[in-house]
C-alpha positions as a Markdown table, in Angstrom:
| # | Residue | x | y | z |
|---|---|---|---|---|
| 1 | Unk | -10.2 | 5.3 | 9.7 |
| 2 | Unk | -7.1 | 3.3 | 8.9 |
| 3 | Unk | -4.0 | 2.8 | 11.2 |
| 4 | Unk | -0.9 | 1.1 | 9.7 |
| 5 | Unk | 1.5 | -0.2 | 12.0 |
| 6 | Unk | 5.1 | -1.4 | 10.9 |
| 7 | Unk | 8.5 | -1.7 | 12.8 |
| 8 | Unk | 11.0 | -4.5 | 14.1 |
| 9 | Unk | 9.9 | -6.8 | 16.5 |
| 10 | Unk | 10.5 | -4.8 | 19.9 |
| 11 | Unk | 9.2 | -1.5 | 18.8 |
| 12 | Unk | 6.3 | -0.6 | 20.2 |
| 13 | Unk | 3.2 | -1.6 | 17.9 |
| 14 | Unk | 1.4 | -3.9 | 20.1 |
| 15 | Unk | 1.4 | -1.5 | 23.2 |
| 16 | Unk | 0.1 | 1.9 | 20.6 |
| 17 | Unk | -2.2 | -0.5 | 19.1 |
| 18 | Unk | -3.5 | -1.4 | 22.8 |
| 19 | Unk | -3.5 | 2.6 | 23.3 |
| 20 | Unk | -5.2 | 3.5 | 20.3 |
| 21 | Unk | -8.2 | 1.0 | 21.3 |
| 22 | Unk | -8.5 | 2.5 | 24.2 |
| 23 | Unk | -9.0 | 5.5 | 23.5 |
| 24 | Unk | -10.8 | 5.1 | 20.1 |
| 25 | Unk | -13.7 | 2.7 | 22.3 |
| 26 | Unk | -16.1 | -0.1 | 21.0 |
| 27 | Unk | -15.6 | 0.9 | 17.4 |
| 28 | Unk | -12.3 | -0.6 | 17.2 |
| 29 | Unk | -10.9 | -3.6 | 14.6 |
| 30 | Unk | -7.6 | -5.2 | 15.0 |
| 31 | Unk | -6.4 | -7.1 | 11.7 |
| 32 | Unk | -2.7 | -8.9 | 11.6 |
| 33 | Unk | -1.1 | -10.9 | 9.0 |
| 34 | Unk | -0.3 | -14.3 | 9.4 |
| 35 | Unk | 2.7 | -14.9 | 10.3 |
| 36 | Unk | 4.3 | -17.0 | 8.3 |
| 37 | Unk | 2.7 | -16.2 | 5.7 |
| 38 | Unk | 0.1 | -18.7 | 4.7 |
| 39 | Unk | -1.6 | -17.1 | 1.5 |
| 40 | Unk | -0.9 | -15.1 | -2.0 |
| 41 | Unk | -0.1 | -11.8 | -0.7 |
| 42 | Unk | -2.3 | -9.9 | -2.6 |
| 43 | Unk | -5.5 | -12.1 | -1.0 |
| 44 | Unk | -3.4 | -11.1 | 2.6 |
| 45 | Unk | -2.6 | -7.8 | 2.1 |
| 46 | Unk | -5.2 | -6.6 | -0.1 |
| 47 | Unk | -8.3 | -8.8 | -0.4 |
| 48 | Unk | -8.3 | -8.5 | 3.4 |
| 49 | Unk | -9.2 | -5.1 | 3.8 |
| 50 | Unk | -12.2 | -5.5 | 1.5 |
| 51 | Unk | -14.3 | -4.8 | 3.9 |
| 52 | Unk | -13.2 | -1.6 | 5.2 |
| 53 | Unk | -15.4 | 1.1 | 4.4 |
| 54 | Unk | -14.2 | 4.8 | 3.9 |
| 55 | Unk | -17.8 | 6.3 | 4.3 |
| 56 | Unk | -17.4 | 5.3 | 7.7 |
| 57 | Unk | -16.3 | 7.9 | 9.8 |
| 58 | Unk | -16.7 | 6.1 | 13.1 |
| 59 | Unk | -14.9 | 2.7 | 12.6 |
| 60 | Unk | -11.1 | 2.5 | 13.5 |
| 61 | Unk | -9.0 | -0.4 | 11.4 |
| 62 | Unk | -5.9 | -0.8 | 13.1 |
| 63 | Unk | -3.7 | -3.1 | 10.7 |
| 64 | Unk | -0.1 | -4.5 | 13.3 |
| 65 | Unk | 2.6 | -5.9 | 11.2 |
| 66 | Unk | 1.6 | -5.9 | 7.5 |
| 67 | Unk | 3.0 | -5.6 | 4.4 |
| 68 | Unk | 7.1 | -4.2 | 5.0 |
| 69 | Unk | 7.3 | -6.9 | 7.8 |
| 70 | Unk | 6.7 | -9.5 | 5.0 |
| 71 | Unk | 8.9 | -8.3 | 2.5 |
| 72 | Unk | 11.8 | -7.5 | 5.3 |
| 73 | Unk | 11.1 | -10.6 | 7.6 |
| 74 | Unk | 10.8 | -13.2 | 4.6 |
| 75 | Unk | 14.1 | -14.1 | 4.2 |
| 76 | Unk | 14.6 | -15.2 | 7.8 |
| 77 | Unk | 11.4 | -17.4 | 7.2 |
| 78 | Unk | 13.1 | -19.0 | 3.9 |
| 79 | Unk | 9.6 | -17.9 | 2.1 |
| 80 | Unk | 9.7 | -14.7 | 0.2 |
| 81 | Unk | 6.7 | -14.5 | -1.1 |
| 82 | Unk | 6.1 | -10.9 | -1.6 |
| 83 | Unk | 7.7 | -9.5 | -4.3 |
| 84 | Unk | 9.0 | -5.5 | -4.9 |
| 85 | Unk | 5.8 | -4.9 | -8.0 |
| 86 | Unk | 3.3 | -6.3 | -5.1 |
| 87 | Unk | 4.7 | -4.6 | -2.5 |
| 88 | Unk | 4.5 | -1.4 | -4.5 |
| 89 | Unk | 0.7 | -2.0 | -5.3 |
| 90 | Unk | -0.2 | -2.5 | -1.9 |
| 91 | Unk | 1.0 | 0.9 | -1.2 |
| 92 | Unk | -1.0 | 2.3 | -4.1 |
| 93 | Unk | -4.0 | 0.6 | -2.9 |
| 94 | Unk | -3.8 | 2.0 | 1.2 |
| 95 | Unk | -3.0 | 5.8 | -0.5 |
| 96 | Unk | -6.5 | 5.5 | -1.9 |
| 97 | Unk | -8.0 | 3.9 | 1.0 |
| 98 | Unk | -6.7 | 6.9 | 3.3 |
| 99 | Unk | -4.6 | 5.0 | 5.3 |
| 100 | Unk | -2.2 | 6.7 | 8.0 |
| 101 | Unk | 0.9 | 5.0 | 7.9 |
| 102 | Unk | 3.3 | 4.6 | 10.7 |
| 103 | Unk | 6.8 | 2.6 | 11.2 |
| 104 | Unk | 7.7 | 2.6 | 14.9 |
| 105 | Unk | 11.3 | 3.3 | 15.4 |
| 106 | Unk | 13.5 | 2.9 | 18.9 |
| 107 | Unk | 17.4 | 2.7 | 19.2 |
| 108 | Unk | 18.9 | -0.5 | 18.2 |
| 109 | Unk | 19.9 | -1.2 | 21.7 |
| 110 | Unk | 16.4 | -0.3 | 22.9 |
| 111 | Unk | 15.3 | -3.3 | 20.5 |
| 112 | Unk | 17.9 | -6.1 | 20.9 |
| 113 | Unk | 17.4 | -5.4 | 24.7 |
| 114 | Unk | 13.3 | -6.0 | 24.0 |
| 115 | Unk | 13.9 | -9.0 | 22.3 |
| 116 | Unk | 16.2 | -10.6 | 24.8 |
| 117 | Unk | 13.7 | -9.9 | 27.6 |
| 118 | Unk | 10.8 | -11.3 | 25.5 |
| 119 | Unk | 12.9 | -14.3 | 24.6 |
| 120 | Unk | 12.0 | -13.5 | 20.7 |
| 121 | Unk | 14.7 | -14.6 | 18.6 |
| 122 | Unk | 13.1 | -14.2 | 15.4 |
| 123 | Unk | 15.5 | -12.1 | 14.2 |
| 124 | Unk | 19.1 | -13.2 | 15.0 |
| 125 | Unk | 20.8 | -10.6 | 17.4 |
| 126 | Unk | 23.8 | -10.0 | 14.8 |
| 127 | Unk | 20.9 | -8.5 | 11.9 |
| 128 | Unk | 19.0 | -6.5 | 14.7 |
| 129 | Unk | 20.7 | -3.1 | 13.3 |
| 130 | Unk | 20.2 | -4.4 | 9.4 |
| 131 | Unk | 16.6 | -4.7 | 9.9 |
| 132 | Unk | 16.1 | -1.6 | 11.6 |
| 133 | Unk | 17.7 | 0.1 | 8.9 |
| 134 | Unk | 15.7 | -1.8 | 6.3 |
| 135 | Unk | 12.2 | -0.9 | 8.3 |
| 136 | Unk | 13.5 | 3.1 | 8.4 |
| 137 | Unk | 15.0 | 3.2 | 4.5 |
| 138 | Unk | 11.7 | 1.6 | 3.6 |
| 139 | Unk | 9.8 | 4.2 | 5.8 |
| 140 | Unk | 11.4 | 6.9 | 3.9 |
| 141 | Unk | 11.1 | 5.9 | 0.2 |
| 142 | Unk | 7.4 | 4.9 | 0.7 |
| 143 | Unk | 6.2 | 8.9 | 2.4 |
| 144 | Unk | 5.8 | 6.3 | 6.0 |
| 145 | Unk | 5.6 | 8.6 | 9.0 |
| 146 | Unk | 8.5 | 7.3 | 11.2 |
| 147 | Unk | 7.3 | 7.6 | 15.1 |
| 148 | Unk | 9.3 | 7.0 | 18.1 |
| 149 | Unk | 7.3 | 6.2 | 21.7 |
| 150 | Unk | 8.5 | 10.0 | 23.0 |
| 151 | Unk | 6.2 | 10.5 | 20.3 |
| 152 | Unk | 3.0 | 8.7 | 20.8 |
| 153 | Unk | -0.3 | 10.6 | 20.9 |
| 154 | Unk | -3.1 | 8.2 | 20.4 |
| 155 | Unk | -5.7 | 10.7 | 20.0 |
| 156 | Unk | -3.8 | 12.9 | 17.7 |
| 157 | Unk | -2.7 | 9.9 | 15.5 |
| 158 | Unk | -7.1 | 9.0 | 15.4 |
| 159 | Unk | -7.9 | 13.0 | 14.4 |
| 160 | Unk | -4.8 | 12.7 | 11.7 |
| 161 | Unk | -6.0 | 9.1 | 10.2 |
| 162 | Unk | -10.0 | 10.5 | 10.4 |
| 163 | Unk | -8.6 | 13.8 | 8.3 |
| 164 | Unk | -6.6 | 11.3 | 5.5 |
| 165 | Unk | -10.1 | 9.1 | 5.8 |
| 166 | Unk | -11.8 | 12.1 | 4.1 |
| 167 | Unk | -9.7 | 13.0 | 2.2 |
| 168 | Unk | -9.7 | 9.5 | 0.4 |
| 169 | Unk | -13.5 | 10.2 | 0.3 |
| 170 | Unk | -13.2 | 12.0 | -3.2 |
| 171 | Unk | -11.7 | 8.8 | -4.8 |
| 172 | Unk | -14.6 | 6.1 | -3.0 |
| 173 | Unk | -17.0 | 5.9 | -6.4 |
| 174 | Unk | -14.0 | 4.7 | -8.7 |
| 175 | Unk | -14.4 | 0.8 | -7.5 |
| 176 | Unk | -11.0 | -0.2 | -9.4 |
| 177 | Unk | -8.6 | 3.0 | -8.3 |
| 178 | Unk | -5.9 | 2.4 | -6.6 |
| 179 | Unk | -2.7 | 4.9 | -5.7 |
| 180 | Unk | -1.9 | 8.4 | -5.1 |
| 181 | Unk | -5.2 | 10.7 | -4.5 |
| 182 | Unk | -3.1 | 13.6 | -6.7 |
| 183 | Unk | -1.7 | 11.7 | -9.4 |
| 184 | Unk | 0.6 | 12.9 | -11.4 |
| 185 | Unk | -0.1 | 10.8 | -14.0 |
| 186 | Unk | -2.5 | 7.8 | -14.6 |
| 187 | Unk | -2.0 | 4.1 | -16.1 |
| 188 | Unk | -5.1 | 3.2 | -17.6 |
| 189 | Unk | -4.8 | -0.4 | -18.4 |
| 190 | Unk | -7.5 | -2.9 | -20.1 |
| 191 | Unk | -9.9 | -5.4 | -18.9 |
| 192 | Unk | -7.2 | -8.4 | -19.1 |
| 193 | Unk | -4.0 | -6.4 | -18.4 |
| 194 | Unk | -4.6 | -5.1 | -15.4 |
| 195 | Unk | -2.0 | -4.6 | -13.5 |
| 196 | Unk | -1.6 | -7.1 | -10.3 |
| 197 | Unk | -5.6 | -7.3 | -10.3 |
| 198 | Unk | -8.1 | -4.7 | -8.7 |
| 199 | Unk | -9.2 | -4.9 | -5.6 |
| 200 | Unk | -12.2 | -7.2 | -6.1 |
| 201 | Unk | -10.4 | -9.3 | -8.1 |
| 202 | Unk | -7.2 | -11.4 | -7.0 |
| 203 | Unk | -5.9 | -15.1 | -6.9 |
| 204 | Unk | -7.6 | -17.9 | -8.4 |
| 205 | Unk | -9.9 | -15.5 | -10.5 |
| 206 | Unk | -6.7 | -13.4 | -12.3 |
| 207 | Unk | -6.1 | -15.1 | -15.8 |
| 208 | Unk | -2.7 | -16.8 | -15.3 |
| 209 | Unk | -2.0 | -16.1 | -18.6 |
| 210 | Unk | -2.0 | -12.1 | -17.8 |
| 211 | Unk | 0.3 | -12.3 | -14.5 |
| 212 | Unk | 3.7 | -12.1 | -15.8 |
| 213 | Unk | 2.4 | -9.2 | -18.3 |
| 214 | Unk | 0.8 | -8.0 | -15.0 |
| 215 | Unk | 4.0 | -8.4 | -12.8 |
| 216 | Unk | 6.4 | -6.8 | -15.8 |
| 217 | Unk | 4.0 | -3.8 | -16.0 |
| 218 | Unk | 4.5 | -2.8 | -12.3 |
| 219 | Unk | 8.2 | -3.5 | -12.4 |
| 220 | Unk | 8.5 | -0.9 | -14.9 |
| 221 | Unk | 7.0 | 1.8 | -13.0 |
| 222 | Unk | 8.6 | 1.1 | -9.6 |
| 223 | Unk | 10.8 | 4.0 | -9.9 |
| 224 | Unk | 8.0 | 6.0 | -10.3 |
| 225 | Unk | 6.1 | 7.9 | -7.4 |
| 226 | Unk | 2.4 | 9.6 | -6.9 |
| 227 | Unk | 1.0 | 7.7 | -9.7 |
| 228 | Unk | -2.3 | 5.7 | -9.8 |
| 229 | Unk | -3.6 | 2.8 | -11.8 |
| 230 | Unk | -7.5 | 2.2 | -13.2 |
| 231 | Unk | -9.5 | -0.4 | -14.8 |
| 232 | Unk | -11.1 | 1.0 | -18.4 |
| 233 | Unk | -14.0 | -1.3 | -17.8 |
| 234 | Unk | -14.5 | -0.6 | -14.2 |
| 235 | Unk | -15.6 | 3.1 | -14.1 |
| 236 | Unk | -16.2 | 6.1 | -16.8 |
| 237 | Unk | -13.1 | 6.9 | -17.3 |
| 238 | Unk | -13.6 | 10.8 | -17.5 |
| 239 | Unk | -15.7 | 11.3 | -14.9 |
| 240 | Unk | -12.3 | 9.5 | -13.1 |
| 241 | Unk | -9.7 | 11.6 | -14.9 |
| 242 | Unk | -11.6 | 14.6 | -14.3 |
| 243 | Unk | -11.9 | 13.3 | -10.2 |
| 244 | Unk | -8.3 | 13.0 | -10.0 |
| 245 | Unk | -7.4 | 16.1 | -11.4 |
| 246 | Unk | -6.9 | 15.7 | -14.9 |
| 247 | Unk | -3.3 | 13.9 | -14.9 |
| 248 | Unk | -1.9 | 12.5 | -18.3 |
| 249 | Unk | -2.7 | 9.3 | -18.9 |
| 250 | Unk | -0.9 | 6.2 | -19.9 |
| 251 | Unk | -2.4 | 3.4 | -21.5 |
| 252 | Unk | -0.9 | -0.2 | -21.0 |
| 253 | Unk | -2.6 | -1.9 | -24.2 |
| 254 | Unk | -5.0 | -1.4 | -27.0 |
| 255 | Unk | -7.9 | -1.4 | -25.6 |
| 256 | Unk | -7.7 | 1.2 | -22.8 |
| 257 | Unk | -5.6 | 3.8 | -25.5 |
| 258 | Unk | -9.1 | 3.2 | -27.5 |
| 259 | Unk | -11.1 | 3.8 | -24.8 |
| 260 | Unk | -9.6 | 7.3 | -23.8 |
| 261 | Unk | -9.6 | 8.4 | -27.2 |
| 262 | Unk | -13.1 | 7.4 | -27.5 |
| 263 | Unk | -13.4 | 9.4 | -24.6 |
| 264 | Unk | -11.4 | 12.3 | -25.6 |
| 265 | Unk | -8.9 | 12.2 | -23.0 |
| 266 | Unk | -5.2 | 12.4 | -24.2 |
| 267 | Unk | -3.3 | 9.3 | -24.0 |
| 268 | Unk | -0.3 | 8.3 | -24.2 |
| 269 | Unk | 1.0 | 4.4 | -24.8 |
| 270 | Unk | 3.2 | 3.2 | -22.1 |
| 271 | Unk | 6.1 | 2.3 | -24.1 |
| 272 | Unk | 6.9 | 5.6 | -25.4 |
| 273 | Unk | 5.4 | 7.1 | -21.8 |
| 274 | Unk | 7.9 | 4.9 | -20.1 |
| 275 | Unk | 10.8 | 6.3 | -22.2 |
| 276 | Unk | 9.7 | 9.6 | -21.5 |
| 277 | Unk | 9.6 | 9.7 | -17.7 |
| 278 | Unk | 13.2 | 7.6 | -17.6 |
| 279 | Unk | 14.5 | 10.6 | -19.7 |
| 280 | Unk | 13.1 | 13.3 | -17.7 |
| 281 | Unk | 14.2 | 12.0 | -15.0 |
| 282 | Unk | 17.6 | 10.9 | -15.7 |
């Protein structure tokens, strides 16, 4: 199971997280980004749940403060590091790790009263309500599940992230997937195009020479939701398309629109895919 905790400073994660390890017992993790951040932030955000295993039912992961807090928080730290295509792939990769995703919410006032109390002036008093509203417009975009502390049931939140964790089960053979488990469509990419890396494969090892291809890729589909992303040379691919439900499929170069017609699966390139969706949904 896999417990994503986001929310201003002052909102409530630590004392959940505190409850949910209580109640959970001995099988418990805690993992929390650094903060500043001292690494790439796909080694921080993504290479650091490598270890997380979805066949086990018995383990809680309870991640405090991860992604959103970076990409909210960074400019009051002068070191923006995470940018909207990595933020956007980190998502894909906890949807097909079955990860329950929660932004603690309270009143403003409720926060800014917190804060002074702790003595935490991390973020100035004057931006308390701008970050609250970026942590709750990013909630809603992203499908986050926006809890309050009226709300709070520790053992409910373990029975809904254990029924997500199975869920995600169907998608645990496919070593490079990463997104939506119901696509509604799939981006195939190539060995050396693919997308932001997979998740065995980040930093130092990514060709340089394939990162702003890489980066240009993801921007282009941001506006896109319930999508997922595979490696042609990572899996067989129609065993995969037929696991995920058959979706149309997009291929980002040569090699991976060779492979799916090799594999007789209909493909589509992602120019004229991308011109396709921005008309329908215009």
């Amino acid at each position: 199971m896999l417990i994503i905790l986001e929310g201003v400073d002052g909102s409530g994660k630590t004392y959940l997280k505190e409850q949910l390890a209580i109640k959970h017992g001995i099988h418990t993790r805690m993992l929390q980004a650094s903060s500043p951040l001292r690494a790439d932030p796909m080694i921080a955000f993504e290479w650091a749940l490598r270890e997380y295993d979805r066949r086990n039912l018995k383990q809680l992961w309870i991640v405090d403060s991860w992604h959103i807090t970076e990409l909210i928080m960074g400019q009051y730290r002068n070191r923006e590091l995470l940018t909207d295509a990595g933020a956007k792939h980190i998502e894909m990769l906890l949807e097909s790790l079955g990860a329950l995703k929660i932004v603690l919410t309270e009143a403003p006032s409720t926060i800014e009263d917190r804060l002074t109390a702790r003595g935490d002036r991390t973020v100035p008093s004057a931006h308390v309500g701008l970050v609250w509203d970026s942590f709750n417009e990013y909630a809603e975009i992203n499908s986050w599940r926006v809890l309050t502390s009226t709300k709070l049931r520790p053992e409910r939140l373990i029975k809904q992230a254990k029924d997500a964790q199975i869920e995600a089960l169907k998608v645990v053979s496919l070593r490079s997937y990463v997104g939506s488990l119901n696509p509604q469509f799939l981006v195939l990419s190539g060995s050396r195009s693919w997308p932001m890396g997979t998740p065995d494969f980040y930093g130092a090892l990514t060709p340089v020479r394939t990162v702003p291809r890489n980066q240009a890729i993801m921007q282009a589909l941001l506006p896109y939701h319930d999508f997922g992303i595979l490696s042609q040379d990572s899996d067989q691919i129609k065993t995969a398309w037929i696991t995920l439900g058959r979706p149309p499929v997009i291929a980002t170069d040569r090699d991976a629109y060779a492979a799916c017609v090799m594999a007789g699966i209909p493909v589509t390139p992602i120019k004229s895919a991308l011109v396709i969706m921005a008309e329908a949904s215009a």
